[in-house]
Every structure is written in structure tokens, then in C-alpha cells.
C-alpha positions in Angstrom: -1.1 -3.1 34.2 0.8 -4.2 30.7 0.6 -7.6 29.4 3.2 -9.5 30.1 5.7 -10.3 27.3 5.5 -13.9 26.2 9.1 -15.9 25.4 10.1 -17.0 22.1 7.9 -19.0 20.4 8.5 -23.1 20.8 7.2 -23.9 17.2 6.0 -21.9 13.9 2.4 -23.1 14.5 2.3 -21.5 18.2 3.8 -18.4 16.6 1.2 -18.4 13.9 -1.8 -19.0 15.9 -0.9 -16.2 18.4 0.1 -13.5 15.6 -1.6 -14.6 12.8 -5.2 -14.9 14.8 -8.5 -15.1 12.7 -9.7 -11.9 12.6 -6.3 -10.6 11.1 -6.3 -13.2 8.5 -9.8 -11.9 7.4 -9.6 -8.3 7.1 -11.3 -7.0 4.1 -8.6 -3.8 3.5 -5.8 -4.1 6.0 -4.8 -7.4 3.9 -3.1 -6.7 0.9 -4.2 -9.8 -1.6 -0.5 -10.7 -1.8 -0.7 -11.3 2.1 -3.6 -13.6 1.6 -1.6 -15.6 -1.4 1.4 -16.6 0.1 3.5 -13.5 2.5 1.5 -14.4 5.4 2.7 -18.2 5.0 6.1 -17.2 4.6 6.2 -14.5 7.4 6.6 -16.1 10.7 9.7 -17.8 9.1 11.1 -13.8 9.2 9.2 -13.2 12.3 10.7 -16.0 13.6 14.3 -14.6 13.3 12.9 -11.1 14.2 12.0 -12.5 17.8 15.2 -13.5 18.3 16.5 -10.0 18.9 15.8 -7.5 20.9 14.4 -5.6 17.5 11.1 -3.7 18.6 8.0 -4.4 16.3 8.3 -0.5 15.6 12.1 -1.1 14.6 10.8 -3.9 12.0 8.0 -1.3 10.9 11.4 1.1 10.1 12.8 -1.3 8.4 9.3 -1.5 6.6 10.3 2.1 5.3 13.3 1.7 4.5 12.3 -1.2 2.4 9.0 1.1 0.9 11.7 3.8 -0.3 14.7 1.7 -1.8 11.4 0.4 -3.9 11.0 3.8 -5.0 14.6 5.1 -5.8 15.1 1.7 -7.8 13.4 2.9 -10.1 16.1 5.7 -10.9 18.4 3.0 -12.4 18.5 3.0 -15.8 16.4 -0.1 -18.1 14.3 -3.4 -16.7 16.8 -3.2 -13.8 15.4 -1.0 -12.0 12.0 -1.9 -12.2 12.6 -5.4 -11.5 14.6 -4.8 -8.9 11.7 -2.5 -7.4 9.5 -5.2 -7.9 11.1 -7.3 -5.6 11.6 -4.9 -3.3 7.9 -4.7 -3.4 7.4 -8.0 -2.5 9.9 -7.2 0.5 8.1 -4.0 1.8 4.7 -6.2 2.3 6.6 -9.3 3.4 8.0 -7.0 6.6 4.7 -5.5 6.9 3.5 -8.5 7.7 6.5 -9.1 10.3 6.0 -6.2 12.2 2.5 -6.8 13.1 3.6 -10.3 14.2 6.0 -9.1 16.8 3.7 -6.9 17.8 1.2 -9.4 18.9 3.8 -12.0 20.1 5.2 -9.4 22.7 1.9 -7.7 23.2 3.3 -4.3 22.1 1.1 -2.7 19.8 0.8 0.9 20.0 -0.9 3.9 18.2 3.0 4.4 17.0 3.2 1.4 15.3 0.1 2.2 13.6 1.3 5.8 13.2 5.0 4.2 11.4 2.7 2.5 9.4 1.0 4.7 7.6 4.0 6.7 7.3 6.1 4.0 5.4 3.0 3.5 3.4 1.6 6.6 2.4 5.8 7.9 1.9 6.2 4.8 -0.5 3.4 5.4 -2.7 3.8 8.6 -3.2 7.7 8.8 -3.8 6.9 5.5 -6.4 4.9 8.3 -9.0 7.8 10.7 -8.3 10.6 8.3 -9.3 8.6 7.5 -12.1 8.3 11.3 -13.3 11.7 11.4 -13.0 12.2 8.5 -14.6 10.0 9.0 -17.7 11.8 13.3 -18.1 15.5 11.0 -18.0 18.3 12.5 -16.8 19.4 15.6 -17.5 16.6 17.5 -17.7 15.6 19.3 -21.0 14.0 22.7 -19.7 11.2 23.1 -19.8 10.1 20.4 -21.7 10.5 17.1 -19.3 9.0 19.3 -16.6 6.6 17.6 -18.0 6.7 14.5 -16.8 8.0 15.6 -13.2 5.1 17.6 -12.8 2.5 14.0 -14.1 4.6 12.0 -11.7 3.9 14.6 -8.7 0.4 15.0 -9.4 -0.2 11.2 -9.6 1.9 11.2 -5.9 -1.1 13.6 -4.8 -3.6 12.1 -6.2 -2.9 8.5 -4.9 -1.7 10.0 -1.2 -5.1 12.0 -1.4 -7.3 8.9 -2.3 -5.5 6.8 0.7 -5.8 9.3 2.8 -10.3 9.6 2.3 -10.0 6.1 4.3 -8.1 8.2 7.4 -10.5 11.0 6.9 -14.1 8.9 8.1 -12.1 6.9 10.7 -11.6 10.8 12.2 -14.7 12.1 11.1 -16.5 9.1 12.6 -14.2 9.4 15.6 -15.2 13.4 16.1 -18.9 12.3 15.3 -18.9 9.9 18.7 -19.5 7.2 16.1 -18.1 3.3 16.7 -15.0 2.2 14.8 -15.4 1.0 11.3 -15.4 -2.8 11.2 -12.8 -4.2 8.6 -15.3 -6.4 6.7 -16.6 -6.7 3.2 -20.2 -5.0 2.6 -22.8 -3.8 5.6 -22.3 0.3 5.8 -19.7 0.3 3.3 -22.2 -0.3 0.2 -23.0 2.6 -1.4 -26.8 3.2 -1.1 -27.9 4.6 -4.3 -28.8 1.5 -7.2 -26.4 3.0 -9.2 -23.6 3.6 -7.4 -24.1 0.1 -5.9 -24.0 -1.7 -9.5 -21.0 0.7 -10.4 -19.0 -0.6 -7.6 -20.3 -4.1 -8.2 -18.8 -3.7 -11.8 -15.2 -2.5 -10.2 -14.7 -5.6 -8.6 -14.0 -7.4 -12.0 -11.8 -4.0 -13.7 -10.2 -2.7 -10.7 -8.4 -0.2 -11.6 -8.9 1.7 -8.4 -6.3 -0.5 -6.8 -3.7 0.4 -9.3 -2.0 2.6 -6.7 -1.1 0.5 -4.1 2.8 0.2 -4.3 2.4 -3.6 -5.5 0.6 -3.0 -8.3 2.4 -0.1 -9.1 5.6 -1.8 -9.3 4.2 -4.6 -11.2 3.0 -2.2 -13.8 6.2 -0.5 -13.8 7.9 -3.5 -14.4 5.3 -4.9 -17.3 5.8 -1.7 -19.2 9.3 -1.9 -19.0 9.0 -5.4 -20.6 7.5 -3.4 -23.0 10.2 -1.0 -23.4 12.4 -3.1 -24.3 10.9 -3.0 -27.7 9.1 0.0 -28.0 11.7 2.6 -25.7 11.7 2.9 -22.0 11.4 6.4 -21.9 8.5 6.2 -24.5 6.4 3.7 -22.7 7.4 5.5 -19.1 5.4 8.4 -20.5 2.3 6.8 -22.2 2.2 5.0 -18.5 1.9 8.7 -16.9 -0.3 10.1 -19.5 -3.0 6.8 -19.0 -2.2 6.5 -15.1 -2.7 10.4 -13.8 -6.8 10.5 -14.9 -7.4 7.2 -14.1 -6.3 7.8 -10.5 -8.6 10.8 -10.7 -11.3 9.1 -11.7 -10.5 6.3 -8.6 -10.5 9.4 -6.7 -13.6 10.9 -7.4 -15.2 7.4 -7.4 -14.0 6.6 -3.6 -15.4 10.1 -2.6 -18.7 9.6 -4.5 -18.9 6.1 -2.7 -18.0 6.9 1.1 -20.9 10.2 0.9 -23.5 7.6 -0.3 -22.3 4.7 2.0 -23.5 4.9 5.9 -19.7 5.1 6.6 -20.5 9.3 7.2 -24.1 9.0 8.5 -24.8 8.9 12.1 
């Protein structure tokens, strides 16, 4: 029998404490920090509007994408424009992510497809970002083969990133397979590396993260600095160093985040 779905809320707080309950407010990874700094005080303002039409939580999730993607192609406009404008845009895909999970919980409609759109607006965003930037740092028209180049930096870092997001997916299933409980979205327990080593190592990320360089915010916020930058030095110029620093970095993130779910108990039975 479903869950009835509840009327529009009288007041912010009531909309707050039924969509924004404790244990969502604490995730350790589904909470992107900007959430935690201010979106999820300005989201049931958007919500709010949201639940005023018959909008589905998975029609604000699309609009979620659509949000992810114009940050992307922004980036094809020529100077700080672009990258500004993407780093708004940004801001906007996170502030809807927010939203969508709200209605969700208001109307008691979330679904494995809402999850599903999700991860599609997510993972499509972060890797088309890289991609716009390749194309971005080879300028337009292409020089043959020369500013293949860059293309081919700005697809591999799309790879890479969309491969290290998706070693997260990978033990949900292979616990899933396994029989194994659900991971638990909380800081330390069986998500500690084992070995000394490895545990100081990821001790020492915590204070130079550049693992999380990849999300879409950060990425856009980079973007945007280095375009700062170009202002002096050359967009195209500092476009390229950005590639040429970012692409083995994010291989190194990768092979760290492998490294550290084998030796965690996230695997073991």
C-alpha cells in the first residue's frame, strides 16, 4: 500500500523537518560540502515553489541535468565568461539537487529512478566538464593534428573521473551480489583502510585533497581560477597547463581510491 501523499507544506520549517531529516543532513558522501555551507538553507525556498506544481521530484532531477550540462557547454564561450558563467551554473546543478530529494520525501516518491536520474545527471556532467575543457584548451578550429591534443587530455580526464566515481557503484554491487548489508553513509568504521600506511596516507588527504578535484564544483571553480589567470598569462595557455597538471593527478586519485576500498572491509565479507 503506498504512502499517502502529504499536501503542501504550511510553513518552511515543516517542510524542512520532513525533507531535510537528520540523517540526510549527515551523510558523510551523498552531501556535497557546498550542501552543508549554505544550498541546503536555501533549498526549501526552491522546493517550496517546486511543490506548488504538479512537477514530479524525477522532473526536478531532469531539470538537475539539464542544469549539469549547460555547466558544461559554458565553457565553449570564449574568455572568463564562460567559466564564470559555468561556475554559477554549478552552484545551480547542486542547488536542484538538493530540490529534488526534497520533493521526493515531501510526497513520499522516491524510487530507484530517481536514484538512477541521479547518477545520470551526475556522472554525464562530470564527464562532459573535462570534454569542454579539451575542447576549450585545442580552440576553435582545430589545427590537425596538433590540438588533438588537448581533445584527447580532456577525454581521458572524462574517463578517468567517470571511472573513479563509478569504484563507489562498483562495492555497493559487489557487496549487493556478495549478500552483504548496505554500506552505511558515515565517516570511518569499514571504510578505513586497514594497513598503517594506507591509513596515515588517507589521514594526510584530508588536509591536500586533491582527490575531490573532480567533482563538478570544484572543477568549475578551478576552471574559473585559471581563467582569472588567463587573463594575464593567455586562456588557451593556462587551459592546457590545467590539462597537463589535472589528467595524472586524477590518475593518481584513481589509483589511490582503488588501493583504499581493497584494503578497507568495504569488499571483505
Amino acid at each position: 500500500m503506498s504512502t499517502p501523499t502529504r499536501s503542501r507544506p504550511s510553513s518552511i520549517a515543516e517542510l524542512k523537518r520532513v525533507a531535510q531529516p537528520p540523517e540526510v543532513r549527515s551523510r558523510a558522501n551523498a552531501e556535497h560540502w557546498t550542501a552543508s555551507l549554505y544550498l541546503r538553507d536555501v533549498s526549501p525556498y526552491l522546493t517550496w515553489v517546486f511543490l506548488k506544481t504538479s512537477i514530479t521530484a524525477n522532473g526536478v532531477t531532469g531539470f538537475m541535468i539539464l542544469a549539469g550540462w549547460a555547466t558544461a557547454f559554458s565553457l565553449l564561450i570564449p574568455g572568463i565568461a564562460g567559466p564564470a558563467l559555468a561556475l554559477v551554473l554549478g552552484q545551480v546543478q547542486m542547488l536542484i539537487d538538493c530540490c529534488d530529494g526534497e520533493v521526493a520525501r515531501w510526497r513520499s516518491t522516491s524510487s530507484p529512478a530517481g536514484v538512477f536520474l541521479d547518477k545520470v545527471g551526475h556522472y554525464t556532467t562530470e564527464a562532459l566538464i573535462p570534454v569542454m575543457l579539451g575542447i576549450r584548451a585545442a580552440g576553435f578550429p582545430f589545427q590537425v593534428p596538433a590540438d588533438y591534443r588537448w581533445t584527447t587530455l580532456g577525454l581521458a580526464l572524462a574517463l578517468v573521473i567517470v571511472l573513479n566515481k563509478a569504484l563507489n557503484d562498483m562495492v555497493h554491487v559487489a557487496r549487493a551480489n556478495a549478500g552483504l548489508d548496505k554500506l552505511e553513509d558515515k565517516r570511518g568504521g569499514i571504510t578505513v583502510p586497514s594497513g598503517r600506511l594506507l591509513a596515515r596516507a588517507r589521514s594526510v588527504a584530508r588536509f591536500v585533497p586533491f582527490h575531490r578535484l573532480y567533482h563538478s564544483v570544484e572543477l568549475t571553480i578551478i576552471i574559473f581560477a585559471i581563467s582569472v589567470v588567463g587573463l594575464f598569462a593567455g586562456q588557451m595557455t593556462v587551459d592546457r597547463i590545467a590539462l597537463q597538471v589535472l589528467v595524472p593527478l586524477s590518475l593518481l586519485a584513481l589509483l589511490g581510491h582503488f588501493v583504499a576500498i581493497m584494503s578497507s572491509k568495504r569488499v571483505r565479507s
